[in-house]
N, C-alpha and C positions, 0 to 999 in steps of 0.2 A: 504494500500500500504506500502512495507518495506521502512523504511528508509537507505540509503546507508552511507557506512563510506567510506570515502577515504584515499589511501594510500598514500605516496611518488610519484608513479607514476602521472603524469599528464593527467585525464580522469575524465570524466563524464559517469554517465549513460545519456541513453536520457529523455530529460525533459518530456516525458510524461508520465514518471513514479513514477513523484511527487504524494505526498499524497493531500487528499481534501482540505487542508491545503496552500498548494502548496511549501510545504518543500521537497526537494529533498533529500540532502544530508546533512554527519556531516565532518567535518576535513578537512586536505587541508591545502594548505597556501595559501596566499596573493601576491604572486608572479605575476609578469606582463604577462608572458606567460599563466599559470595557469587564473587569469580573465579573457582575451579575448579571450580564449578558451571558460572559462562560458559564456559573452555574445554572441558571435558566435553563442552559441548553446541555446539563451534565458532563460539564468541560470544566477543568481548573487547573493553575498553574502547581507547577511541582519543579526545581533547581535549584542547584547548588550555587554559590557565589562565584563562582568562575564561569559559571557557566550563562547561554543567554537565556531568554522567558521559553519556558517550556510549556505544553499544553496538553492535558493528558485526560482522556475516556478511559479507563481500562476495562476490559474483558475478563472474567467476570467481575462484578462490583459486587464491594459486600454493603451489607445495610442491615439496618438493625431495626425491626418493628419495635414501636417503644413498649405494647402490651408481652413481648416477647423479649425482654430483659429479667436476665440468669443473675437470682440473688443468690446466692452459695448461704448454708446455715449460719455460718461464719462471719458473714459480712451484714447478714442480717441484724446479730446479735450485737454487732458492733454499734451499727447504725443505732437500735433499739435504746443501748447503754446510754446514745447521748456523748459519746468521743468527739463527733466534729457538728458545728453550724454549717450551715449553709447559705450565701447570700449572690448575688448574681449581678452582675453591669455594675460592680462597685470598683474592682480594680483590673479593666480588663489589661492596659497596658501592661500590668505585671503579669498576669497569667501569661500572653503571648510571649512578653521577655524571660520566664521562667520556662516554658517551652521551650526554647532554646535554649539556653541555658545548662537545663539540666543534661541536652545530647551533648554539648558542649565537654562538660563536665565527663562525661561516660565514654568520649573519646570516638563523639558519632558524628558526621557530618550534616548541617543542618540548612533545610531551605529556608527558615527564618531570617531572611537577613534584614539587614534596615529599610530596603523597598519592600519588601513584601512586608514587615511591621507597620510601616508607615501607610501601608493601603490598607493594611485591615481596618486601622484605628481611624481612618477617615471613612469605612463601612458604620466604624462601630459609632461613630459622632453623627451618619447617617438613618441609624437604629434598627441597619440590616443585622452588623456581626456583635456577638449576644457573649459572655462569660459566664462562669458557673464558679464560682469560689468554694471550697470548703476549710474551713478554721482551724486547728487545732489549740487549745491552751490560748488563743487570741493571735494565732500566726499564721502566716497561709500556707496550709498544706498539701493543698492541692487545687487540682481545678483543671477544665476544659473550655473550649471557645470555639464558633465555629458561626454560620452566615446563617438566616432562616429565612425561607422564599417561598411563598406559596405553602400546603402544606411537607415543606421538608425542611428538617434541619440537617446543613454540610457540615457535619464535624471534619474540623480542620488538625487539631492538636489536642492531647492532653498532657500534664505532667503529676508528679506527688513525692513528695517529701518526707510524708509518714504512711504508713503501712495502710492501704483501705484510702484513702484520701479521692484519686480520681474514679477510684469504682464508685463511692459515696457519692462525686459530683456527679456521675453518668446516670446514676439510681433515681435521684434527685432532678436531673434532666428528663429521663424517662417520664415518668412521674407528670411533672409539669406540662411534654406531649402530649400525654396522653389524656387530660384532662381539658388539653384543646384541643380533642382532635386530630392533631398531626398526622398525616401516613407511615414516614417513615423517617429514619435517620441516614443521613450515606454517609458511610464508612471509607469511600471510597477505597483504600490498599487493604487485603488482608493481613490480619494480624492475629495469630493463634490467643492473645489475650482479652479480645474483642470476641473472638469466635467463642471463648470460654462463657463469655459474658452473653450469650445468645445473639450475636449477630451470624448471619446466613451471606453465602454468594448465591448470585443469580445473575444470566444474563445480560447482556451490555442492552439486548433490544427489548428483554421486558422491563427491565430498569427504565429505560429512556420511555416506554409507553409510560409506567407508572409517574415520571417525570410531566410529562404532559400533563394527564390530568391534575397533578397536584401543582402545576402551575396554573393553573384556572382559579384557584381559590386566592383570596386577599390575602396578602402578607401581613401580619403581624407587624408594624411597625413600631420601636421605640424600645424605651426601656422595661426588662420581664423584671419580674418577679419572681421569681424560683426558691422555695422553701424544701426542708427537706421532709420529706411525706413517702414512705413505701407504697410503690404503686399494687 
């Protein structure tokens, strides 16, 4: 499959003409219009800092229905005990620099760099890209972030600090979907700890149908609210 270069203009080919790889395209900005065109259309940027804007559909996607989140006995009891808060859209800059940060630290190579922080946080001052904080002892210990459009939320990142932290914020996000309604969550990459957690892969082209529809509905815009409540 060719790989596309983009122009100036703001467009996409359609995502099912990514390669086996599930690389779409090359170039482009980072622009707030220009994203939410790519997740609209189940396209999002993925590179390293050397490298130029990448664009990526992959085959299969994973995705996480939010009534279909895997609490383990363990993490239940945790959550129950009252170990961490939960609060959301309070500190999202830190969560995305803690995202980073932590692959930093663990000696991983990270697409976070200071353009892609700086588009998110101009999504998130737009009241598209949304945080999930969790607390511990009054510190942050964990948390996730990610874009909401239509009924889907693009989980982008998570990170944690203390044991349980981002499973708590994902519980916690769940929770909150699914009490609006939301379809589903994209996972976009797999990750055998996401899949632990009851996320599934499924086709690129029933994904992207499921995509349509749940682009028909009203975005949620602004600041959530997200408490921590077992779904």
């Amino acid at each position: 499959m060719p790989i596309f270069r983009l122009s100036d203009r703001i467009s996409f080919p359609p995502a099912h003409f990514a390669s086996n790889s599930g690389l779409l395209a090359i170039g482009g900005d980072l622009s707030e219009s220009r994203l939410l065109m790519a997740y609209r259309m189940g396209i999002f940027p993925w590179f390293s800092e050397d490298d130029p804007i990448l664009w990526w559909s992959p085959d299969p996607r994973l995705v996480l229905y939010p009534q279909d989140i895997r609490i383990s006995r363990r993490l239940r009891r945790t959550i129950r005990k009252g170990a961490f808060t939960v609060s959301s859209d309070t500190v999202f800059d830190r969560v995305i620099e803690e995202c980073a940060r932590i692959r930093i630290e663990n000696g991983e190579q990270t697409w976070l760099i200071d353009d892609m922080m700086e588009a998110y946080a101009g999504l998130h001052e737009m009241g598209y890209a949304h945080s999930v904080e969790t607390w511990h002892e009054g510190r942050l210990a964990g948390g996730l972030y990610g874009i909401s459009l239509g009924g889907i939320f693009f989980g982008e990142s998570m990170f944690t600090r203390v044991s349980d932290a981002s499973k708590t914020a994902l519980v916690a996000l769940c929770a909150h979907l699914q009490k609006r309604g939301f379809d589903m969550i994209d996972c976009q990459m797999t990750t055998p700890h996401l899949m632990r957690m009851g996320a599934a892969e499924i086709p690129r082209k029933v994904f992207l149908k499921k995509l349509s529809s749940s682009m028909q509905r009203p975005t949620d815009v602004g600041r959530w609210n997200v408490g921590l409540r077992l779904p």
